[in-house]
C-alpha positions as CSV (number, residue, x, y, z in Angstrom):
1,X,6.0,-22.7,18.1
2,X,8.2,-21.8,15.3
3,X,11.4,-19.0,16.5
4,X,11.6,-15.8,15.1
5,X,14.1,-16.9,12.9
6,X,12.4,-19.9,11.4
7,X,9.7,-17.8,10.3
8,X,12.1,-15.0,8.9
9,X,13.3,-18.1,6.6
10,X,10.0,-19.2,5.8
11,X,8.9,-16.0,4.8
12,X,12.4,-15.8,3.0
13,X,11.4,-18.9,0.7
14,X,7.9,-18.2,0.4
15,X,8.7,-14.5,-1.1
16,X,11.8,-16.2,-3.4
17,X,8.9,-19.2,-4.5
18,X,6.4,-16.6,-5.2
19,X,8.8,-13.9,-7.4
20,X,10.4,-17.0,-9.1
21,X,6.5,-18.7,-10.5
22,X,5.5,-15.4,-11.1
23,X,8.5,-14.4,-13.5
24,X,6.1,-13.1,-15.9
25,X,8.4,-14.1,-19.1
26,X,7.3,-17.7,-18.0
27,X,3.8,-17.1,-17.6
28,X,3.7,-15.1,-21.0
29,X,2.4,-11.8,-20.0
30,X,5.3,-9.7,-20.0
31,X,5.9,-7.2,-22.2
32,X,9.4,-6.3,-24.4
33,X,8.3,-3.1,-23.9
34,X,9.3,-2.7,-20.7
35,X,12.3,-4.7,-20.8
36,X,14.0,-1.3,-20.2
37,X,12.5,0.1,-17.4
38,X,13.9,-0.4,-14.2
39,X,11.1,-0.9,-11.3
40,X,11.8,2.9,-9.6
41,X,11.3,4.1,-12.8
42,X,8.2,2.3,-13.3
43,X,7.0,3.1,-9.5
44,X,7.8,6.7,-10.9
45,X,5.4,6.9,-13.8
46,X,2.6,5.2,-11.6
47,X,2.4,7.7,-9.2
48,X,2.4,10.4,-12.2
49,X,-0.3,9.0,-13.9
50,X,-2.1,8.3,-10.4
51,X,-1.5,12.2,-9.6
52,X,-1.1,14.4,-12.6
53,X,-0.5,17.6,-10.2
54,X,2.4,15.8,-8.4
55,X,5.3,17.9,-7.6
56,X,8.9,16.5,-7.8
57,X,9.6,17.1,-4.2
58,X,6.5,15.1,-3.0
59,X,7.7,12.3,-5.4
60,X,11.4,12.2,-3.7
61,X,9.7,12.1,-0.2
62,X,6.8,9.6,-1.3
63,X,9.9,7.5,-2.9
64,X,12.6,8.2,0.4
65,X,15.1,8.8,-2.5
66,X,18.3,11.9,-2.1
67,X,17.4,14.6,-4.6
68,X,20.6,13.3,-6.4
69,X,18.8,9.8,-7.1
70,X,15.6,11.5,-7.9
71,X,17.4,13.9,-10.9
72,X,19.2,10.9,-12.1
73,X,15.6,9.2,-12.7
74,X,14.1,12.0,-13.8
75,X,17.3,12.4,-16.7
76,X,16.8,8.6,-17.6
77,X,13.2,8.9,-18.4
78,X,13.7,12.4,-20.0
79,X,16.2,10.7,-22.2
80,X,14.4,7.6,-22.7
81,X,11.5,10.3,-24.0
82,X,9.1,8.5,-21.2
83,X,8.3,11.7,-19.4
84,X,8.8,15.7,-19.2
85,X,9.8,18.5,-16.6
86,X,7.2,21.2,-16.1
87,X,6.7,24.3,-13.8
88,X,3.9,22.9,-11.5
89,X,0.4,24.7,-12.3
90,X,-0.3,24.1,-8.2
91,X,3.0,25.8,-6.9
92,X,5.0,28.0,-10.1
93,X,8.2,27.6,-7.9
94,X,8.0,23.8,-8.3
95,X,8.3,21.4,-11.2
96,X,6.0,18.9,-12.0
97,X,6.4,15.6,-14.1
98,X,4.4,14.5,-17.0
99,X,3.7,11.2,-19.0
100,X,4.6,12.0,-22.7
101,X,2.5,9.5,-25.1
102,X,5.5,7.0,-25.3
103,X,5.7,7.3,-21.1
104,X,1.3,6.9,-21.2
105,X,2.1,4.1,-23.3
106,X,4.8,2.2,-21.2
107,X,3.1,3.2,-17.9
108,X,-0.5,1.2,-19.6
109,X,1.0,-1.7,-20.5
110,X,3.0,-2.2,-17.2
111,X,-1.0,-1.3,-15.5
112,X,-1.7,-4.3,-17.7
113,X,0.8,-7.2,-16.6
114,X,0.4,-5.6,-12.7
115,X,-3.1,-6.6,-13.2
116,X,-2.5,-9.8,-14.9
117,X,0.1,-10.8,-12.0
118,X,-2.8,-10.1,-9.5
119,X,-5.2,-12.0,-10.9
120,X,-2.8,-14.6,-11.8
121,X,-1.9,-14.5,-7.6
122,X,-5.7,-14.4,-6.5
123,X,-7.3,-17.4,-8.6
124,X,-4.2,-19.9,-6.6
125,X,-7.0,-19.4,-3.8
126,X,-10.1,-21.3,-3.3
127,X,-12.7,-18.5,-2.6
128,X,-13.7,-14.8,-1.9
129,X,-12.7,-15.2,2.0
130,X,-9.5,-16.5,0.9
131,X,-8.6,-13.5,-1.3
132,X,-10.4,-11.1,0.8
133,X,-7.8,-12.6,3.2
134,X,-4.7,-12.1,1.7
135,X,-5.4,-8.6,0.4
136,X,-6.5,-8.0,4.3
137,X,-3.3,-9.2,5.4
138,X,-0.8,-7.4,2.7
139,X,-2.6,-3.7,3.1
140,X,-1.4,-4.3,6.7
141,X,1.8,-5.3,5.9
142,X,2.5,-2.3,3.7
143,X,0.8,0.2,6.1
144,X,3.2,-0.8,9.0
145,X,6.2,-0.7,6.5
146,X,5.2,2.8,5.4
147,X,4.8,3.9,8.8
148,X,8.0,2.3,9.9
149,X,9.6,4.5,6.9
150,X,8.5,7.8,8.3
């Protein structure tokens, strides 16, 4: 039986291994275009797109970011002309965040390599029970992670 901290190693590798033959420059699928946006920033425009009626203060809780962090992602991607500030149409005293058509853009193309990575991951395994597996197994992992955070 393997200790605690054997596994922790392991697991250590195994992430560093999987990040490092899935640098997507290497496999050819990434994009130039979003060689400028930092991971937050594209977690940001994901959840956006995912729920248009989003309110800022529901995306600084859903992200366990300060509000200081959350204005200075909001001003990148305002500069960068990725995204826009509105008065939310659910609550007037709120403000809202919108894709602009460079942000849809950028937030479609990074849709496209997440889905290229994902396939790229589940065809390494031999069959449906395998994959079925794995995706079993890493929507438990994130689950207790999220309730860990809260």
């Amino acid at each position: 039986m393997k200790t605690q901290e054997e596994m922790m190693r392991k697991m250590n590798q195994l992430l560093h291994g999987l990040v490092f033959n899935l640098h997507m420059d290497h496999l050819g699928f990434w994009s130039e275009d979003l060689n400028d946006v930092l991971p937050v920033d594209l977690h940001l425009m994901k959840m956006i797109s995912e729920t248009p009626d989003i309110i800022i203060g529901e995306i600084r809780s859903a992200l366990g970011v300060p509000g200081s962090t959350m204005s200075s992602i909001i001003n990148r991607l305002e500069k960068k002309g990725l995204l826009k500030r509105l008065i939310s149409a659910r609550d007037r005293r709120s403000y809202g965040l919108k894709l602009t058509p460079k942000g849809i853009k950028i937030q479609a193309e990074h849709e496209r390599v997440d889905l290229l990575m994902a396939e790229k991951i589940l065809e390494t395994l031999n069959d449906q029970k395998e994959r079925e597996t794995l995706i079993m197994l890493l929507s438990e992992v994130v689950q207790n992670l999220k309730t860990e955070k809260s």
